[in-house]
Backbone as CSV, one residue per row, in Angstrom:
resi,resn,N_x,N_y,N_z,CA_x,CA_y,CA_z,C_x,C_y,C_z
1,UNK,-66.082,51.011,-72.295,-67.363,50.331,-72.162,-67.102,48.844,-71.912
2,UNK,-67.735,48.195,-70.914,-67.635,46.335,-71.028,-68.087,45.956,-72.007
3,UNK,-67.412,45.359,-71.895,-67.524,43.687,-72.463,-68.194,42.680,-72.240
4,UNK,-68.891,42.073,-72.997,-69.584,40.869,-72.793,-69.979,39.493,-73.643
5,UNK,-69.546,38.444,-72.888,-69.655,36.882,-74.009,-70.981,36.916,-74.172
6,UNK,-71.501,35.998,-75.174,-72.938,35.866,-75.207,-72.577,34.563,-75.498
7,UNK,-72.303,33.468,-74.588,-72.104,32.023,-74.970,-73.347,31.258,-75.453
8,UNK,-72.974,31.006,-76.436,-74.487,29.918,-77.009,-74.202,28.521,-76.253
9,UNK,-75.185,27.706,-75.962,-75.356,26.436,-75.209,-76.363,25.926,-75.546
10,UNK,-75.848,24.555,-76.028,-77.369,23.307,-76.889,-77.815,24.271,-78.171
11,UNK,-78.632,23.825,-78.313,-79.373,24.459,-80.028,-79.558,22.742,-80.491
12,UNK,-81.009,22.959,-80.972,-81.427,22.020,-81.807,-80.904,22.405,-83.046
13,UNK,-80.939,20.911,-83.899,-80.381,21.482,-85.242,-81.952,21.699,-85.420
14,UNK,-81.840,22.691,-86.979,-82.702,22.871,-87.984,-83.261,21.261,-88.614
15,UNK,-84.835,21.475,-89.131,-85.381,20.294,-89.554,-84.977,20.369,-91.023
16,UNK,-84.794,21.193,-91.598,-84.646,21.812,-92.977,-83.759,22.279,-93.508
17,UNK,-82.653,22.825,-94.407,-82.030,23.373,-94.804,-82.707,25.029,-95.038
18,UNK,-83.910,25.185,-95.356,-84.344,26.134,-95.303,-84.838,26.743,-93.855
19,UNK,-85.062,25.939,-92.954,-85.341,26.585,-91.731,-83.831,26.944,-91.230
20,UNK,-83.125,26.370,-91.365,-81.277,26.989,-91.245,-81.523,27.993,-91.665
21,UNK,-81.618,28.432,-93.002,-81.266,29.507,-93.679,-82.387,30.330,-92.785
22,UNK,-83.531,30.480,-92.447,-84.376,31.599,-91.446,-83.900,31.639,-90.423
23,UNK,-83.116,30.220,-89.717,-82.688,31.281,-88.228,-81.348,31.649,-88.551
24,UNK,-80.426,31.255,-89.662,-79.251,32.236,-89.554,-79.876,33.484,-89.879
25,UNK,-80.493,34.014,-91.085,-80.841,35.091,-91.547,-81.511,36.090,-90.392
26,UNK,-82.275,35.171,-89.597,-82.421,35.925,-87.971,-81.699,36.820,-87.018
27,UNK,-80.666,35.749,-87.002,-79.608,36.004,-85.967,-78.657,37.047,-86.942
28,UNK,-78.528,36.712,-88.284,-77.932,38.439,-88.761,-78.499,39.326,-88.748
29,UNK,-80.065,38.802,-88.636,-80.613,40.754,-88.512,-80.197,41.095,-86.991
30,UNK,-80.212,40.314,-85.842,-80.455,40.578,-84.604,-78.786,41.598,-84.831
31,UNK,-77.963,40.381,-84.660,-76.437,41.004,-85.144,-76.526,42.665,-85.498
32,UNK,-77.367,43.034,-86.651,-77.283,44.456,-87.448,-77.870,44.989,-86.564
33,UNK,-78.516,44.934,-85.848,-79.452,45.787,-85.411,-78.750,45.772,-83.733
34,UNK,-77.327,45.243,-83.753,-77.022,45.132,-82.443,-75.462,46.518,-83.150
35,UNK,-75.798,46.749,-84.206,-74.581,47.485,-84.797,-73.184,47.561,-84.206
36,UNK,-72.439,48.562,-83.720,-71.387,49.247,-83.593,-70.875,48.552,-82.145
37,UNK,-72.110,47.409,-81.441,-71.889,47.404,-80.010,-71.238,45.743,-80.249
38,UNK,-71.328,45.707,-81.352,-70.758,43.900,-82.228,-69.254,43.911,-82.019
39,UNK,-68.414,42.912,-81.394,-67.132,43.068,-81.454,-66.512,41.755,-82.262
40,UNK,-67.204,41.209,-81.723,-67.121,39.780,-82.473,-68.156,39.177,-82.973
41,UNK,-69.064,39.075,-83.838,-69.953,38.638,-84.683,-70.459,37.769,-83.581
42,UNK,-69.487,36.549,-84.132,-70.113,34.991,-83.700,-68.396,33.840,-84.187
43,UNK,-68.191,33.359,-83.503,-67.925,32.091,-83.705,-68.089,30.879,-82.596
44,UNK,-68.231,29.667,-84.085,-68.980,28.149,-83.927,-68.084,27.758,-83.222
45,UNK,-68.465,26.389,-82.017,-67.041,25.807,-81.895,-67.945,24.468,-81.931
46,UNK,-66.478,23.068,-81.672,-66.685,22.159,-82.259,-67.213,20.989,-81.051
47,UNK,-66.821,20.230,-80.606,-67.242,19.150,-79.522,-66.093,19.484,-78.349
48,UNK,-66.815,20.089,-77.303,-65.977,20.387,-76.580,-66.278,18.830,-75.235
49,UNK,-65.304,18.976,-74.021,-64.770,17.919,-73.378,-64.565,19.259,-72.246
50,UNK,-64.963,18.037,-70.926,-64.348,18.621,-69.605,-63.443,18.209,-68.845
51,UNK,-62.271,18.842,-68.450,-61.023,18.678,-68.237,-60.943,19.180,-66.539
52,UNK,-60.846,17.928,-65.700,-60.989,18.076,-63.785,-59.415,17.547,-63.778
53,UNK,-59.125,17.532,-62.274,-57.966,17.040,-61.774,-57.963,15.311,-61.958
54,UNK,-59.440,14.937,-62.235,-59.576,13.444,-62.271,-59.854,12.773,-63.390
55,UNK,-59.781,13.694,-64.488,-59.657,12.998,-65.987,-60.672,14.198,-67.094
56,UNK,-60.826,13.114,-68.110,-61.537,13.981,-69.020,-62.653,13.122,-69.104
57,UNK,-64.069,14.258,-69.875,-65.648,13.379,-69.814,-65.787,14.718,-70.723
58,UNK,-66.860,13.751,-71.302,-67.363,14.052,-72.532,-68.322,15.477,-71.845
59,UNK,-69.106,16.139,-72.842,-69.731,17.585,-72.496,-71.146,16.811,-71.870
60,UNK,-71.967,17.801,-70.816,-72.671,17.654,-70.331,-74.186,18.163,-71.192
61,UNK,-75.186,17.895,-70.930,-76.445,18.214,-71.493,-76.774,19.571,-72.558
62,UNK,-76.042,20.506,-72.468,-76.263,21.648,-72.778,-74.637,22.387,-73.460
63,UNK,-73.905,21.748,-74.147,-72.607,22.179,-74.188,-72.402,23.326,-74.890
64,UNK,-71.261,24.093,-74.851,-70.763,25.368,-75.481,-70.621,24.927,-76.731
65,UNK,-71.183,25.808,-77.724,-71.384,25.474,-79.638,-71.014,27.175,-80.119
66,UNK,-71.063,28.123,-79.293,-70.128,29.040,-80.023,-70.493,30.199,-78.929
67,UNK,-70.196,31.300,-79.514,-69.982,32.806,-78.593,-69.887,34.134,-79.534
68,UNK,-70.195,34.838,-79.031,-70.428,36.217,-79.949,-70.016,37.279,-78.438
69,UNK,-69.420,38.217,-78.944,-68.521,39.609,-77.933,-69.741,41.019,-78.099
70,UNK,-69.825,41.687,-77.456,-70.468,42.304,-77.879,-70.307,43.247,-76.903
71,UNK,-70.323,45.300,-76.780,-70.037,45.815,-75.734,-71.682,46.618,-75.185
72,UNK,-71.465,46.412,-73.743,-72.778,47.217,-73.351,-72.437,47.928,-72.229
73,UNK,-73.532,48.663,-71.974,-73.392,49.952,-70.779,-73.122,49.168,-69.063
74,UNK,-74.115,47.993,-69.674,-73.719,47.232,-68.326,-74.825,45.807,-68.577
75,UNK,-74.526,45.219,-67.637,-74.973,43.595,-67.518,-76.795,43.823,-67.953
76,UNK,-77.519,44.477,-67.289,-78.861,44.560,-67.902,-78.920,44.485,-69.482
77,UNK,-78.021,45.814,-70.130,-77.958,45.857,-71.291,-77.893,44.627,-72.271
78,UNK,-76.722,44.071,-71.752,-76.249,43.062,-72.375,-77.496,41.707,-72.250
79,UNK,-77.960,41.751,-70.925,-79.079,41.089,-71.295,-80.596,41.392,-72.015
80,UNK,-80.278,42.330,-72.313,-81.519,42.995,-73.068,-81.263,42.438,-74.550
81,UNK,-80.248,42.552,-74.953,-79.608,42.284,-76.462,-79.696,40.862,-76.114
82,UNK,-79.226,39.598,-75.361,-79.453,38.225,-75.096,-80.901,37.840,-75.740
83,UNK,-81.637,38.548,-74.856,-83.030,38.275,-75.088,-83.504,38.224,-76.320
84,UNK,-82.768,39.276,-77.091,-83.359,39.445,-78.509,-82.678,38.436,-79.438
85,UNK,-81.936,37.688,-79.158,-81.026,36.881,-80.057,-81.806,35.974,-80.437
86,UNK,-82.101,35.174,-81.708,-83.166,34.107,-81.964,-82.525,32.762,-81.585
87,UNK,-81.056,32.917,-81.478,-80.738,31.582,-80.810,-81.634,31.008,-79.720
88,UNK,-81.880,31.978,-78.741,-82.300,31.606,-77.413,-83.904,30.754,-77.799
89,UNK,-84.465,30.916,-79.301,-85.564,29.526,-79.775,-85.213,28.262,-79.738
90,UNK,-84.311,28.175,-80.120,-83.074,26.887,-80.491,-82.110,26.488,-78.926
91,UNK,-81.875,27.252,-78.340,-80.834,27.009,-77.039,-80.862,27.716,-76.104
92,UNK,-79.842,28.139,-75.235,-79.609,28.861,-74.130,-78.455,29.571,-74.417
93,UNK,-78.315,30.922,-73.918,-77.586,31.643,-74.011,-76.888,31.831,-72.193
94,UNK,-75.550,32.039,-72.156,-75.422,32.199,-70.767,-74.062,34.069,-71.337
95,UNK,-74.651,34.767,-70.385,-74.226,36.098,-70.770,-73.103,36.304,-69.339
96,UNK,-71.795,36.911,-69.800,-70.618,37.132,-68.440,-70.340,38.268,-69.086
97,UNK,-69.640,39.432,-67.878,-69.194,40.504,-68.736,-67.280,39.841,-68.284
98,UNK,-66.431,40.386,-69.479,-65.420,39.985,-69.577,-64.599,41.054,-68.480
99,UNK,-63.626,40.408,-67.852,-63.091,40.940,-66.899,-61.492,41.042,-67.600
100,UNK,-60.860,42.206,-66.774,-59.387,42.574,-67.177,-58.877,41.545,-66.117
101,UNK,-57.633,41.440,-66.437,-56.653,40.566,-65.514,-55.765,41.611,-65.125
């Protein structure tokens, strides 16, 4: 079955410590209810940088803040499960299916 990133991009922070705690608690139900097709949960990443033949620059408007794996029947699928993610209140999700080398 493919593979597929579910890259998170931008996200407002939370106003609250308690509104944190509702959209993580969100995004774990989405997670459970995405069951057996979960390969990789989720991980955060930190301040990322873009790296050209002509130097380095800081991230652009919308930067990569983490990624979750997840397997589907095919690219619709996988965007069907995107859709349902509560991140996409908070940010943008950009969905690739992972390719063999």
């Amino acid at each position: 079955m493919p593979q597929y990133i579910l890259a998170y991009r931008g996200g407002r922070q939370p106003d609250t410590p308690e509104e944190g705690k509702a959209q993580m608690q969100r995004w774990k139900t989405w997670l459970g209810d995405l069951g057996d097709a979960v390969v990789n949960p989720g991980t955060p990443l930190g301040t990322s940088r873009f790296v050209t033949a002509s130097g380095v620059s800081e991230s652009g408007p919308e930067p990569l803040t983490g990624y979750s794996i997840i397997n589907a029947d095919d690219m619709e699928s996988a965007l069907t499960a995107a859709k349902a993610c509560p991140f996409a209140e908070i940010g943008t999700l950009e969905v690739a299916e992972i390719k063999s080398m």
